[in-house]
C-alpha positions as CSV (number, residue, x, y, z in Angstrom):
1,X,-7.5,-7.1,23.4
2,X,-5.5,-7.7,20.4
3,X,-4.2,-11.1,19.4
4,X,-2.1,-12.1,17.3
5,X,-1.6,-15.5,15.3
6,X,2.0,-16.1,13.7
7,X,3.2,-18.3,11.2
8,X,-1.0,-19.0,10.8
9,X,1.0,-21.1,7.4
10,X,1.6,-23.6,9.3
11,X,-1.2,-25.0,10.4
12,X,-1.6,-28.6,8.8
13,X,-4.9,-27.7,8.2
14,X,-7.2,-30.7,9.5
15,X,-10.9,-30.5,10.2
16,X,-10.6,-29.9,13.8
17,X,-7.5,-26.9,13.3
18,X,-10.0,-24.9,11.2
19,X,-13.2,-25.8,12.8
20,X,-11.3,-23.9,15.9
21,X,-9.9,-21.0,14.0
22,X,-13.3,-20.7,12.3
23,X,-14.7,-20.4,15.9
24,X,-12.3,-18.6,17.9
25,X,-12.2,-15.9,14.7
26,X,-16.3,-15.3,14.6
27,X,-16.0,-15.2,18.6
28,X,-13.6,-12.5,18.3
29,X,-15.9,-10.6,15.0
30,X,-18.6,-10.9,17.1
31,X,-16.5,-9.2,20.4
32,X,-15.0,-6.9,17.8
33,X,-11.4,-7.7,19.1
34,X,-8.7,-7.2,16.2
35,X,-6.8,-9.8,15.7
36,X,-3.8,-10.0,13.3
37,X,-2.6,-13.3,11.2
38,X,1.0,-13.5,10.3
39,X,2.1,-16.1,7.8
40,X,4.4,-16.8,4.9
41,X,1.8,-17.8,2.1
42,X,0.5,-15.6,-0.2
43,X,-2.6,-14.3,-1.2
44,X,-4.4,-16.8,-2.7
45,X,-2.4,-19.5,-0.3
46,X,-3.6,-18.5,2.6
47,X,-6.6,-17.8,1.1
48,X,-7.0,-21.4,0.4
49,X,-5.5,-22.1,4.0
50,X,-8.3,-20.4,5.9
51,X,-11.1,-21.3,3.7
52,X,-14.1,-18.6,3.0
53,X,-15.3,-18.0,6.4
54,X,-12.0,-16.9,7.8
55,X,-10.8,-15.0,4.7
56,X,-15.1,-13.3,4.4
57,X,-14.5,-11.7,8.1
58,X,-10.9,-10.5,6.7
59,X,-12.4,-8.5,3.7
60,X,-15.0,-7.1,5.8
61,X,-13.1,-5.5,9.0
62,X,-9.8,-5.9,7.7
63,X,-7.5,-6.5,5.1
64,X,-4.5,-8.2,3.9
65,X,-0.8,-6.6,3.4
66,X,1.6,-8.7,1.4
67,X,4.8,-7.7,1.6
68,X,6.6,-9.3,-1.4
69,X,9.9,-8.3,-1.5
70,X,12.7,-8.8,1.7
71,X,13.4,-5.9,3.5
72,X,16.4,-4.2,3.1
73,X,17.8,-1.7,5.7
């Protein structure tokens, strides 16, 4: 059930690219699957990435964890 999208930065971002993540992510909101996006952008970068649709559904079921400093054992 869970799926799970890495390195979701680097996606070139064309018309059809989010038009199909826009899609596949309200399928899955409307299933309520989870589904977890992994990506080395910030905040506001991958905010801008996704675009409001993506980022509206994240807000509302989810959330965002930004880890900003490397992890150090």
């Amino acid at each position: 059930g869970l799926l799970v999208l890495d390195e979701i930065h680097e996606i070139a971002g064309s018309e059809w690219e989010l038009r199909e993540l826009v899609s596949l992510m309200d399928a899955r909101y409307r299933e309520e699957r989870d589904t977890l996006l992994i990506g080395n952008a910030t905040r506001d970068a991958l905010s801008d990435l996704l675009g409001p649709s993506i980022v509206s559904r994240m807000r509302e079921t989810g959330g965002v964890i930004e880890f900003t400093e490397r992890f150090r054992p």
